[in-house]
C-alpha positions as CSV (number, residue, x, y, z in Angstrom):
1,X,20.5,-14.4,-1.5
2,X,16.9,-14.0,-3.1
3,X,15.7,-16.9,-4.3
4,X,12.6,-18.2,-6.4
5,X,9.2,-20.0,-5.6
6,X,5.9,-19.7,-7.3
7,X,2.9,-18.2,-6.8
8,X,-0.2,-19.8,-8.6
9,X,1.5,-19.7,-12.1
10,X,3.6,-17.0,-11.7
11,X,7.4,-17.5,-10.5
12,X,8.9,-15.0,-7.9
13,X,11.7,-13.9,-6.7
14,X,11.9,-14.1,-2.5
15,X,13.8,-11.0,-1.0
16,X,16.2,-11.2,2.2
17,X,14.3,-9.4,5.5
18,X,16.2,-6.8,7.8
19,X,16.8,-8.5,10.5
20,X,19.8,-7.0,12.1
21,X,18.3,-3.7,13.0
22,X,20.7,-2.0,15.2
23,X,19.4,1.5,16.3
24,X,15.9,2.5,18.4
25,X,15.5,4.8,15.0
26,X,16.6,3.1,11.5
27,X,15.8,3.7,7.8
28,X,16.5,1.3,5.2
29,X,16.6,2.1,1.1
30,X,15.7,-0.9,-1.2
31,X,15.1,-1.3,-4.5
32,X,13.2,-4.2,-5.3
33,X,12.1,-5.8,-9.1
34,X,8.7,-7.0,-10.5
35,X,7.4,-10.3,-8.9
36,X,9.2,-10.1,-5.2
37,X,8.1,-10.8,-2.2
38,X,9.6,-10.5,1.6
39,X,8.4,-14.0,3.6
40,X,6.3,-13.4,6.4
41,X,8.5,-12.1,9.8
42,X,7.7,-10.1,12.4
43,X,10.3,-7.7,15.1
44,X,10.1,-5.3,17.8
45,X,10.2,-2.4,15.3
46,X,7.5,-1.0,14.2
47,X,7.9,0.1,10.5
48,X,7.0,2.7,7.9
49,X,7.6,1.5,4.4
50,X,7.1,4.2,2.3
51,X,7.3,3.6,-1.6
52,X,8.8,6.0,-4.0
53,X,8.3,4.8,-7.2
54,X,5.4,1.9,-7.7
55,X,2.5,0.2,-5.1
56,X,4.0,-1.7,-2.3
57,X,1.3,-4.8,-0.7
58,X,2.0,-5.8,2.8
59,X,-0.1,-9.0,3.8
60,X,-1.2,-9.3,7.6
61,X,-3.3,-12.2,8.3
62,X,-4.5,-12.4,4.7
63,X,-5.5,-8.8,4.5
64,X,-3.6,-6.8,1.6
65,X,-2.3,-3.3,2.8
66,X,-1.8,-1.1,-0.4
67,X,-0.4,2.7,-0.3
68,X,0.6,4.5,-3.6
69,X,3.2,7.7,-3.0
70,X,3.3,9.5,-1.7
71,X,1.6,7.8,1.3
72,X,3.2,4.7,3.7
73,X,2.4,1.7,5.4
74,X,2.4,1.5,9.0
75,X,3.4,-1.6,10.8
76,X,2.9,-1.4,15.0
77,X,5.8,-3.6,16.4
78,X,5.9,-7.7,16.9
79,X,3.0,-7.7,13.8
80,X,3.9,-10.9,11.5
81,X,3.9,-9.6,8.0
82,X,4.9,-10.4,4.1
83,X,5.0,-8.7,1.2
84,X,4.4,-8.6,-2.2
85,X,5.8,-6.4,-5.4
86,X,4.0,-7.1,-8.5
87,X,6.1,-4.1,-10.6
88,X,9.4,-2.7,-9.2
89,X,9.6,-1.0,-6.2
90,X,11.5,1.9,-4.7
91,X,10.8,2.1,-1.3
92,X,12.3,3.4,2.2
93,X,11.2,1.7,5.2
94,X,11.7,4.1,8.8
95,X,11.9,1.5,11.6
96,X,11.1,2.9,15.1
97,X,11.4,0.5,18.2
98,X,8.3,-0.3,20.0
99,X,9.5,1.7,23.0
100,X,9.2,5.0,21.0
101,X,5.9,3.7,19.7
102,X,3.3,4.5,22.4
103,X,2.3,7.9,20.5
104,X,1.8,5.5,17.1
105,X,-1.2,3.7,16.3
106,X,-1.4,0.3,17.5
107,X,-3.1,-1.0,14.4
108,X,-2.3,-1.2,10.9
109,X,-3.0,1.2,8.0
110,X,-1.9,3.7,5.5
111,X,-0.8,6.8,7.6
112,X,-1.8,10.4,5.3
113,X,1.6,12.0,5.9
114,X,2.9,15.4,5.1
115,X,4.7,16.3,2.3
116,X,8.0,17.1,4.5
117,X,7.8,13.1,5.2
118,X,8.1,12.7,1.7
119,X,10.7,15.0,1.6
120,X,12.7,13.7,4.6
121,X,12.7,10.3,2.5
122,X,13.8,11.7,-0.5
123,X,16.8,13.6,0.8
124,X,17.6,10.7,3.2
125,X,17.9,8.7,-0.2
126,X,20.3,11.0,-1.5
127,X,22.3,12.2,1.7
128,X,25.8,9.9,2.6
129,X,25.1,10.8,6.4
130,X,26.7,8.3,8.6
131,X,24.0,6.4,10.7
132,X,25.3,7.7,14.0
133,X,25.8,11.4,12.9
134,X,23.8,14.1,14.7
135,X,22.4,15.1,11.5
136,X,21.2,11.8,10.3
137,X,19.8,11.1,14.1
138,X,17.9,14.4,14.2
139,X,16.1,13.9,10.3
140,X,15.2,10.4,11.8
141,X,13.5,12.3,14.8
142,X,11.5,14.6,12.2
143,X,9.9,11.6,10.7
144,X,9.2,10.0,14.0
145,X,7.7,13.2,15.1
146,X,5.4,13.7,11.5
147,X,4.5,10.2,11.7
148,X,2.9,11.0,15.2
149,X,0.5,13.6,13.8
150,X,-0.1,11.7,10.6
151,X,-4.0,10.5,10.0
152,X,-4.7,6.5,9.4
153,X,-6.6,5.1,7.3
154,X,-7.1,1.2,6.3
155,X,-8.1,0.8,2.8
156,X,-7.0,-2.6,2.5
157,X,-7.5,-5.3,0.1
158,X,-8.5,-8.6,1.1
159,X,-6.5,-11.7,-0.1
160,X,-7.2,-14.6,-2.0
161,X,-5.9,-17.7,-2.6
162,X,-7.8,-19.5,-5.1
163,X,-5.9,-19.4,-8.1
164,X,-9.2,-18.8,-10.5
165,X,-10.1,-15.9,-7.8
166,X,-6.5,-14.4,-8.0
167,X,-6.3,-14.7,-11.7
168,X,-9.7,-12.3,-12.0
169,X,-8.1,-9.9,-9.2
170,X,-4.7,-9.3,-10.8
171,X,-6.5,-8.7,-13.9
172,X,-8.9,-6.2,-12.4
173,X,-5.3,-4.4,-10.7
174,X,-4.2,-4.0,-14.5
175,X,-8.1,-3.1,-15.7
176,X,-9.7,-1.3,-12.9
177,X,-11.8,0.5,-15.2
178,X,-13.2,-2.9,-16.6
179,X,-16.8,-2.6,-15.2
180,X,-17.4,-6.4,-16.2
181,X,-20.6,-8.2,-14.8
182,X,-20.0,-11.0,-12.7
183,X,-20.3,-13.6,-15.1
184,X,-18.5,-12.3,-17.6
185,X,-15.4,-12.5,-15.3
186,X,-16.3,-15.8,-14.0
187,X,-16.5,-17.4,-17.7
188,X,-12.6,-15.6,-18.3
189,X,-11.9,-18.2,-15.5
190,X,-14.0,-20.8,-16.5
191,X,-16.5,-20.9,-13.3
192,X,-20.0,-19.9,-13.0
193,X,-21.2,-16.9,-11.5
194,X,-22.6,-18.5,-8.7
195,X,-19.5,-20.5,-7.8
196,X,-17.4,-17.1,-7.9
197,X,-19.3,-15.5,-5.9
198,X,-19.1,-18.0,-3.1
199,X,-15.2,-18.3,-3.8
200,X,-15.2,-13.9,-3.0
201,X,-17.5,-14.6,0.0
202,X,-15.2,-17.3,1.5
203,X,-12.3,-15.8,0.6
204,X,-12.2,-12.1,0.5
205,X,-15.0,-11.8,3.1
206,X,-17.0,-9.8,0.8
207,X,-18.5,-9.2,-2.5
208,X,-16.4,-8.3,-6.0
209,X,-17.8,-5.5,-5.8
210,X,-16.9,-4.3,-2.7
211,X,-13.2,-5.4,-3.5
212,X,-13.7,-3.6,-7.2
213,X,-14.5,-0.2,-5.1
214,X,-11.6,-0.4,-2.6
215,X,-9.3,-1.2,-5.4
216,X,-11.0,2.2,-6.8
217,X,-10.3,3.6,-3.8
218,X,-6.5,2.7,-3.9
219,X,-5.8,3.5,-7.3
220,X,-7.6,7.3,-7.5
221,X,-5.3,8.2,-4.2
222,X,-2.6,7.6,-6.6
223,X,-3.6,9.7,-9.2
224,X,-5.3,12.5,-6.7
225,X,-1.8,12.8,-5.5
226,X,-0.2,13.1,-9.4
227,X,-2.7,16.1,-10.0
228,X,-4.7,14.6,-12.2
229,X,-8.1,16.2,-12.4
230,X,-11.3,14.3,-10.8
231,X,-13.2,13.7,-13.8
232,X,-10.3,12.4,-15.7
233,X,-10.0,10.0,-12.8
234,X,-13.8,9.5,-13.0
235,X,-13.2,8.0,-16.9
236,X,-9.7,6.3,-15.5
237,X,-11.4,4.0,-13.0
238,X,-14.7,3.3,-15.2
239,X,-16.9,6.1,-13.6
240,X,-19.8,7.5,-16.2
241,X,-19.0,10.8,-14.3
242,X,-16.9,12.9,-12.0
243,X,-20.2,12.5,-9.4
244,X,-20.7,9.1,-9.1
245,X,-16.8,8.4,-8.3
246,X,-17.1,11.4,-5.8
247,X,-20.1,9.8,-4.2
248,X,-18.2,6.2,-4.3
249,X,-14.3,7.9,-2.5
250,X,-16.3,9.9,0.1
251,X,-18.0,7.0,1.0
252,X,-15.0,5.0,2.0
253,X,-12.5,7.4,3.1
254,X,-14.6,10.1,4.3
255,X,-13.4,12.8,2.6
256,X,-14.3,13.8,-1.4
257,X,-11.5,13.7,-3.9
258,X,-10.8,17.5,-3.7
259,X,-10.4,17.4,0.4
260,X,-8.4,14.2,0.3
261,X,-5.7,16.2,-2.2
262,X,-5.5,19.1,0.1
263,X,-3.7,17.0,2.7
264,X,-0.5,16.7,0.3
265,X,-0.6,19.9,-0.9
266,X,3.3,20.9,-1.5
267,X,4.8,23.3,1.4
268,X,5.3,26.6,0.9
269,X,8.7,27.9,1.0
């Protein structure tokens, strides 16, 4: 049964892990409220949480993983993990055992799959297959076979766990257009701007606004993959204009806006 525990001031609500995993191929459909998290385990599946609705965070050794749909997480096998829901989730998670990983990446990231992955998941949702039917098997083997070609990338969100430091970060994922200077955040958590940035330094292993531009980062794959147009994102994020965000998402993903869409264009019937 899920039960509660707190996290700096907020109170959340601890989800039960799968741990009896029972085929070399497995997929799993949760729905999970607001404020969850899953403890930290670890198995010799590796895993491919895939969200449907909302932004899953998976924590490895105090590095957030973030994916927004209709991209996943990938999690090589035996890797200790936790994670975190701040809004409800809808998620699938595809769990392949580590001796069908070899042609998977052996580190952690968000893997740019195709829009039949997407698809798979969403008619797996819906489908009443029985686990061991041919037809469930052989959708299961799609997947493992898209997941194969799929791209990785590891935008990725440091952790803190400083409650002044977490206060200013959660605020920043509800504001990311609030282009604040430093010590205007550090006097909404009652530090000086010196003492916060040491606190980012020791804890997040980099500057705010580093963090500030991979959130950035996170956030416009969302709304790239919505179909919302660049310069709209641009004003969304707190961009003066359509170039400078360009400049800022080819910088970290190595790809502009317009390219990094392209990979989910919808398949053609």
């Amino acid at each position: 049964m899920p039960h509660h525990l707190k996290h700096g001031a907020v109170q959340l609500t601890q989800l039960p892990t799968n741990d009896d995993i029972v085929r070399p191929l497995w997929i799993s459909f949760r729905d999970d409220p607001a404020l969850s998290v899953y403890p930290e385990h670890g198995h010799a599946w590796g895993e491919f949480i895939y969200a449907f609705n909302g932004v899953m965070e998976v924590n490895i050794n105090d590095i957030d993983y973030l994916t927004p749909p209709p991209y996943g997480i990938w999690l090589p096998p035996n890797l200790q993990h936790s994670g975190l829901n701040r809004t409800a989730v809808s998620h699938g998670t595809l769990y392949i055992h580590e001796q069908l990983c070899s042609q998977m990446p052996q580190q952690a990231g968000i893997l740019l799959s195709s829009n039949l992955v997407k698809a798979i998941f969403e008619h797996l949702q819906q489908q009443t297959f029985p686990e061991d039917s041919p037809e469930h098997q052989r959708l299961l083997q799609v997947l493992l076979d898209q997941l194969q070609q799929a791209q990785l990338v590891s935008s990725y969100l440091p952790h803190a766990n400083h409650p002044a430091l977490v206060q200013i970060l959660d605020y920043l994922h509800q504001n990311p257009a609030d282009n604040s200077a430093l010590h205007v955040l550090a006097l909404q958590a009652n530090m000086s701007e010196r003492t916060l940035a040491r606190y980012c330094l020791k804890e997040l292993g980099m500057s705010l606004n580093e963090w500030r531009q991979r959130l950035k980062v996170i956030k416009a794959m969302s709304m790239l993959t919505e179909g919302k147009k660049v310069e709209s994102i641009a004003l969304d994020l707190g961009y003066a204009n359509a170039s400078a965000f360009i400049n800022m998402f080819k910088r970290w993903m190595n790809l502009t806006p317009d390219q990094f869409r392209k990979l989910n264009q919808p398949l053609n019937c």
